[in-house]
C-alpha positions in Angstrom: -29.0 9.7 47.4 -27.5 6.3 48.9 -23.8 5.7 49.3 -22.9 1.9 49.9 -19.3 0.6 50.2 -18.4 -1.7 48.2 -15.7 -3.8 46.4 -12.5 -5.1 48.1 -13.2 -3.1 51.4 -16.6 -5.3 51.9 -14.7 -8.8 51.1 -11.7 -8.1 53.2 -13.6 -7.1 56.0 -15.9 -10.8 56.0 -12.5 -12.4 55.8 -11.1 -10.6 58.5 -8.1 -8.9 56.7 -7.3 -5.5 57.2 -8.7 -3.4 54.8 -6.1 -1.5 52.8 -8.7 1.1 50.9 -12.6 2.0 50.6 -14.3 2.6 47.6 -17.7 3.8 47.6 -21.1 3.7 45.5 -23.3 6.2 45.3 -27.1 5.6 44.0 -30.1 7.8 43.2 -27.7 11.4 42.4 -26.2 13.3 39.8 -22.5 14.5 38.6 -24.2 18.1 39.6 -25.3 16.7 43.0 -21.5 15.5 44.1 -19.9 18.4 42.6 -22.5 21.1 45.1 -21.4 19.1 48.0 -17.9 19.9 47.4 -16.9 16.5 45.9 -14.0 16.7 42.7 -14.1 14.7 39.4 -11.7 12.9 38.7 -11.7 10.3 35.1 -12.4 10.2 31.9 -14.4 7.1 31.2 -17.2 7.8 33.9 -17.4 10.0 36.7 -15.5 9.4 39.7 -15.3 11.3 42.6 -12.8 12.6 45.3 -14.6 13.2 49.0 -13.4 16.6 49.7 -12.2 15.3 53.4 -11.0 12.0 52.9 -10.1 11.9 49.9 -11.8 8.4 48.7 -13.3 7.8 45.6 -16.9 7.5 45.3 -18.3 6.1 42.1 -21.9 6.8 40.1 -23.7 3.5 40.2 -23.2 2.5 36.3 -24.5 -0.1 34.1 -21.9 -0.7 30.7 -22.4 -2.2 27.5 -20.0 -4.1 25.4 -19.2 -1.9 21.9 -16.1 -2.8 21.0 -12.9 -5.3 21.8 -10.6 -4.5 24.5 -10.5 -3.1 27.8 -12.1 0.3 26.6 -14.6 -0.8 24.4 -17.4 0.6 26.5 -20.4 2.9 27.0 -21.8 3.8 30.2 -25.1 4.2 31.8 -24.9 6.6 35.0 -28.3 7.7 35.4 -29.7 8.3 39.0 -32.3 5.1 38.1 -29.5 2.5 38.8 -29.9 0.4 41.5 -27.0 -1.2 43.3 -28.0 -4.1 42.3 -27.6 -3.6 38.5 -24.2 -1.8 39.8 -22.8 -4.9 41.7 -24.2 -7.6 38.7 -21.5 -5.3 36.3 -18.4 -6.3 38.3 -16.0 -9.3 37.7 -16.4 -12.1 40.9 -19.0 -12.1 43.2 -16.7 -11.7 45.9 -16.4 -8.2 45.1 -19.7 -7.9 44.0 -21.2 -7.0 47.5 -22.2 -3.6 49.2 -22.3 -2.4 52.3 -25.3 0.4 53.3 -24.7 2.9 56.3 -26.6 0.6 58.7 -24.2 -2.5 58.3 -26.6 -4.0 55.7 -24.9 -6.5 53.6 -26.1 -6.3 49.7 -25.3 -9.6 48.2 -27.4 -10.8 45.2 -25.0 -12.7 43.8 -23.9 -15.2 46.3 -20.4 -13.4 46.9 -20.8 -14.4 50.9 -21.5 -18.0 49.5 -18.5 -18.2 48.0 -16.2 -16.8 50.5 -17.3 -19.7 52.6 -16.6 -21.7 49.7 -13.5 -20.4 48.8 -14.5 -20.2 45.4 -13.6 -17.5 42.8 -16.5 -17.3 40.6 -18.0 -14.7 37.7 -21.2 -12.8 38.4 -22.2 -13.0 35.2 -21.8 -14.1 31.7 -20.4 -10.0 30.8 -17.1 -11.3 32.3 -16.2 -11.9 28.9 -16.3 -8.9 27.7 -13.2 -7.5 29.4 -10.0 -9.3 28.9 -8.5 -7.7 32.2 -10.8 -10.0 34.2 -9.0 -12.9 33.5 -5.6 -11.4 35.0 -7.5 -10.1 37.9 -8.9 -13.7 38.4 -5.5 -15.0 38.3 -4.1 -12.4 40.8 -7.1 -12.7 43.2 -6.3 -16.3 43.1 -2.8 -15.4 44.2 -3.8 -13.2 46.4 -6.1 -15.2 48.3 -4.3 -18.5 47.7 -3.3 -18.7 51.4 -6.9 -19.0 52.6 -7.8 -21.8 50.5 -9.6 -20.3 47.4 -9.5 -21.7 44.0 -11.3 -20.4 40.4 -14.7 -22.2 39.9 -14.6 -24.5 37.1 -16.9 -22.6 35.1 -14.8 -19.3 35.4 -11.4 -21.2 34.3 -13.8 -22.7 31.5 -14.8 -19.0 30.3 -11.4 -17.8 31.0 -10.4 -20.2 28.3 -12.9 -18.8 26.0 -11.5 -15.9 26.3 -8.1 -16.7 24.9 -9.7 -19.5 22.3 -11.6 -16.4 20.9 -8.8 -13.7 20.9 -10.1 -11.6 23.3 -7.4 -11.8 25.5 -5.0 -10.2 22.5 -6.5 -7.0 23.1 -4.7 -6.1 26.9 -2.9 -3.1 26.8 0.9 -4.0 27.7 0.0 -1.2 31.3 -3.0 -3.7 32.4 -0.8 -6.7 31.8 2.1 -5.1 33.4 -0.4 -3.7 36.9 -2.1 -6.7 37.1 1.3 -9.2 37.3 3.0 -6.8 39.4 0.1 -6.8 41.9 0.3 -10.1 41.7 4.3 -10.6 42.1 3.9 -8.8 45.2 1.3 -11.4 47.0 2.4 -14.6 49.1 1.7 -17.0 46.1 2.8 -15.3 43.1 2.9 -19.2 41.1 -0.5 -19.5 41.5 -0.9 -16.2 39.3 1.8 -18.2 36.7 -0.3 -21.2 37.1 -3.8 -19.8 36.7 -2.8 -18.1 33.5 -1.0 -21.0 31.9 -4.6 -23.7 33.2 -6.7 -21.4 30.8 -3.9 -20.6 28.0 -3.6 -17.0 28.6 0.2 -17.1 30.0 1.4 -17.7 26.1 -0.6 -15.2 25.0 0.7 -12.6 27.9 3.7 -14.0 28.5 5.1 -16.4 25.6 8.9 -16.3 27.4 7.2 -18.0 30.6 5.3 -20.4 29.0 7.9 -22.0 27.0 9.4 -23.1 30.0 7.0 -25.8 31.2 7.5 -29.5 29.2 11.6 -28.5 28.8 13.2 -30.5 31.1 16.9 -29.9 33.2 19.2 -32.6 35.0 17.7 -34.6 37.7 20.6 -34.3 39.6 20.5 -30.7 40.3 16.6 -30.5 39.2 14.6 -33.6 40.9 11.4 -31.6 39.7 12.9 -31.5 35.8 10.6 -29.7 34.4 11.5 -26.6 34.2 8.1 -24.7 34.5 7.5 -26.5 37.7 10.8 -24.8 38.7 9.9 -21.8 38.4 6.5 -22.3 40.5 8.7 -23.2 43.1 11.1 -20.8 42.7 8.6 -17.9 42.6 6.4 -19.3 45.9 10.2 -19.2 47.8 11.1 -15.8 46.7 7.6 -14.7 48.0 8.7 -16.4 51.2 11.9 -15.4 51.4 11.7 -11.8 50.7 8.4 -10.9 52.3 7.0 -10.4 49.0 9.5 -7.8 47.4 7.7 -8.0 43.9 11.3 -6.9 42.3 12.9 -10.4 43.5 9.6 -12.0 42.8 10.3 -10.8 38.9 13.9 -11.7 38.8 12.9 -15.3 39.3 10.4 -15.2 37.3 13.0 -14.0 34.4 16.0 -16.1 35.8 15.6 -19.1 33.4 13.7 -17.6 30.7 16.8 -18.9 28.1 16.0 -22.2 28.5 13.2 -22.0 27.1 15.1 -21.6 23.9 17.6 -24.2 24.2 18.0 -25.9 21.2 16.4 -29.5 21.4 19.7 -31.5 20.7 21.3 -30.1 24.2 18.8 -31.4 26.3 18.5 -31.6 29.5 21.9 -29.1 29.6 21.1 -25.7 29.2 24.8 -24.4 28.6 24.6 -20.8 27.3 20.9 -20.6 29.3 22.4 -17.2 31.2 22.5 -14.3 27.8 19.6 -16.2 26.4 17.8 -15.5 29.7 18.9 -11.7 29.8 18.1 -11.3 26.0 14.1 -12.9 26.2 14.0 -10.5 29.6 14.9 -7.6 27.3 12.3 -8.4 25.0 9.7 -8.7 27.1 11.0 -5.5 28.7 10.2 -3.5 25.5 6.6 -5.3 25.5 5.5 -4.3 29.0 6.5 -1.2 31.0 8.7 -3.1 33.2 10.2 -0.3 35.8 13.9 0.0 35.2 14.6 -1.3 39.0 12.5 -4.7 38.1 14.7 -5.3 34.9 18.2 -4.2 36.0 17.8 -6.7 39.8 16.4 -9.9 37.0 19.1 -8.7 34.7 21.9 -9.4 37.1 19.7 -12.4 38.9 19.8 -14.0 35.3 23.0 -13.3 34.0 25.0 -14.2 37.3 22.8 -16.9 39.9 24.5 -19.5 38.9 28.1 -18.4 40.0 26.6 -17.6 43.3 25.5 -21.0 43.8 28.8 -21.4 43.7 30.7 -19.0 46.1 31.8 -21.5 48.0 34.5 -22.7 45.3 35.4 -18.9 43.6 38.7 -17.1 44.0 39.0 -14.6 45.9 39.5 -12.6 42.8 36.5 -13.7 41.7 34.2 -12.8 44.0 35.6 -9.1 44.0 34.8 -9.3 40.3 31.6 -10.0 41.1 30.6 -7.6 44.1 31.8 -5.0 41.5 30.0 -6.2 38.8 26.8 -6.8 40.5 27.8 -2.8 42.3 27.5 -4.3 45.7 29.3 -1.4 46.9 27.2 1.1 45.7 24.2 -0.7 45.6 24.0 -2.9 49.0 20.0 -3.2 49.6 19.7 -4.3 45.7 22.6 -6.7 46.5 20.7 -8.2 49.5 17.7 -8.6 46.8 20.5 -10.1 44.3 20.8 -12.7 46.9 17.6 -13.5 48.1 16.5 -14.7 44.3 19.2 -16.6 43.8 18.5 -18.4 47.3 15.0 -19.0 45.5 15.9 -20.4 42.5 18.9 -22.3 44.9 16.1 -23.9 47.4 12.6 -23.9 44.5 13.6 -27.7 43.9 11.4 -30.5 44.9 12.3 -31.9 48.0 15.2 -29.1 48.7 13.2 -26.9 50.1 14.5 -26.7 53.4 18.4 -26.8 52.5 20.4 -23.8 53.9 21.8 -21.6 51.3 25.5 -20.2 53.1 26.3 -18.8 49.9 24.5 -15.3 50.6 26.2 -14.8 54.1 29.6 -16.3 52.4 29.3 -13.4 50.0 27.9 -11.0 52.3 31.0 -11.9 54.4 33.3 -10.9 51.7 31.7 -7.4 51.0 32.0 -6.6 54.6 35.7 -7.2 54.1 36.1 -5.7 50.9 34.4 -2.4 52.2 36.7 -2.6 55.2 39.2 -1.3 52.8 40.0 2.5 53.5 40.4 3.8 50.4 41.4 7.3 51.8 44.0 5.9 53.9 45.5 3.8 50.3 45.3 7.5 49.2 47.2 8.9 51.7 50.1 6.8 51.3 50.8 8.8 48.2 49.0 6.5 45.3 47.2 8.1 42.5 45.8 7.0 39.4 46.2 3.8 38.4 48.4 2.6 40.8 45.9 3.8 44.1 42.7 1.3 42.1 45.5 -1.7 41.6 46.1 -1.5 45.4 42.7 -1.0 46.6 41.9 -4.3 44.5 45.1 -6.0 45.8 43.9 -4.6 49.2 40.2 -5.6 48.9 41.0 -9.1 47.5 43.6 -9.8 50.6 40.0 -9.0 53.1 37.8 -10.8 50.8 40.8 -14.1 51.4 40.4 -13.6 54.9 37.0 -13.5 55.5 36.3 -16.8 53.4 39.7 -18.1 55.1 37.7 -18.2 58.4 34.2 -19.1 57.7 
């Protein structure tokens, strides 16, 4: 019995970035052999299993064959004859097709260390095809790994292509599309996931909403970019910024504009209206993918409501209590500061505006300081009840919401 590791641990490490998790391969034993040295089984498909210590997983070496469409049409081959080479030639780029063997010993047969140095993300083999999954994990590895320079090799993006052209990519499962993107919302460069998907003509298969946005063009004056897929990009690569890549704001962006997309063709560039068709398409895709109830209620209120905070600077005083409320700033102060941060994004994703302050979240921060200033308990104790103690507190919290803006 051999045990290598292998995968993400062994590419991470060459790069130099700290490794988040090992997996290990092992090669030469039996489910029988793991299971006497105190090792638990874990999955269904093939046999994983949990080190009784550490509690990694450690993986038969496998070979697979292609039965049926989709992710699951598989069968596997775990027999103690497979070689780690025949493991590693199974897996999706050769950057995560290398092993490492207990004396440092790197197993690379398929030019993975060749094209980290190359910055190239490239199939092993021409059984990428036959899961549709791979093409979202290419896309995310290229978000992923963005930073460092690498790009998917031509040929990949051409089989990538393929893939759509010939329906396989039809066949993800709404929980892989949904894992994949949300890994990928939560990298530094979550447009080049966006991007990748819409070069090989998977994003309208996955995500139709998205793709309808790029080709529709917006006003010049507020949009030099126009287009407003290219908004977006830029809007998504600022929220990763901005928020230290909080995949929840990342997601809000990439819902914000969704409505114009639909705009009808005779109110171009204006997208009047753009707001409930955006929270409408989000609800849609919503029901389509298990988005987590935290991801849709934060792009919900991003779509519905970012364009009144570009504007705090000109609302009543009235109106931005109106808004704290309905946004429940004062319940909900962290999600608020996330409310914020995408709208700075889509604010500051515009060509050549990059750089432009955005004093509209600290204006409006300003005003929930004030407004939660308020003692409510000390309105109370002045003998108001009912309807008349929420009209002051209002009257109350709009006088310190006056104030604040009076001297910023």
């Amino acid at each position: 019995m051999e045990i290598y590791e292998v995968g993400g641990a062994v590419r991470d490490a060459l790069l130099g970035r700290p490794v988040k998790e090992r997996d290990w391969l092992v090669v030469g034993a039996t489910p029988a052999d793991l299971l006497a040295l105190g090792y638990k089984q874990v999955g269904k498909d093939f046999p994983v299993f949990l080190h009784p210590e550490t509690g990694e997983e450690y993986a038969l070496a496998r070979t697979e064959r292609k039965i049926a469409p989709g992710y699951a049409g598989f069968v596997f081959d775990t027999s103690p004859s497979i070689s780690v080479e025949q493991d590693l030639e199974r897996r999706d780029l050769t950057i995560n097709a290398m092993a490492r063997d207990r004396d440092g010993r790197i197993v690379d047969p398929w030019g993975g260390r060749r094209d980290l140095a190359e910055r190239k993300l490239r199939h092993v083999s021409d059984a990428f095809r036959e899961d549709p999954v791979r093409v979202l994990r290419t896309a995310r590895f290229a978000a992923d790994l963005a930073e460092l320079g690498f790009t998917v090799a031509a040929e990949t993006e051409t089989l990538m292509r393929e893939m759509v052209e010939n329906g396989e990519v039809d066949a993800l499962k709404p929980e892989r599309v949904w894992k994949e993107t949300a890994s990928a919302l939560g990298t530094a460069r979550p447009d080049v996931y966006v991007a990748v998907l819409r070069s090989c003509g998977a994003l309208a298969r996955v995500f139709p909403e998205v793709d309808a946005l790029f080709g529709v063009p917006q006003p010049a004056r507020w949009h030099p970019e126009i287009d407003t897929g290219q908004h977006l990009l830029l809007a998504l690569k600022m929220a990763a910024g901005l928020s230290s890549r909080d995949p929840t704001v990342a997601f809000a962006v990439l819902a914000h504009d969704l409505g114009k997309g639909a705009t009808p063709k005779e109110m171009l560039p204006k997208h009047v209206g753009h707001e409930e068709r955006s929270v409408e398409l989000l609800e849609r895709l919503c029901e389509r993918l298990p988005v987590p109830n935290a991801y849709r209620d934060l792009a919900a209120l991003v779509a519905r409501h970012h364009g009144v905070v570009h504007r705090a600077a000109e609302l009543r005083p009235t109106t931005v209590l109106k808004l704290l409320s309905t946004v429940d700033a004062f319940r909900r102060p962290d999600r608020f500061d996330a409310f914020l941060l995408a709208c700075e994004a889509d604010y500051r994703g515009r060509a050549g505006r990059e750089d432009r302050p955005y004093p509209q979240a600290e204006t409006l921060k300003a005003a929930l300081r004030a407004a939660l200033g308020v003692d409510a308990r000390a309105v109370a104790a002045a003998g108001l009840a009912g309807p008349e103690l929420g009209d002051e507190i209002r009257r109350r919290r709009v006088d310190a919401i006056r104030a604040a803006l009076a001297a910023r």
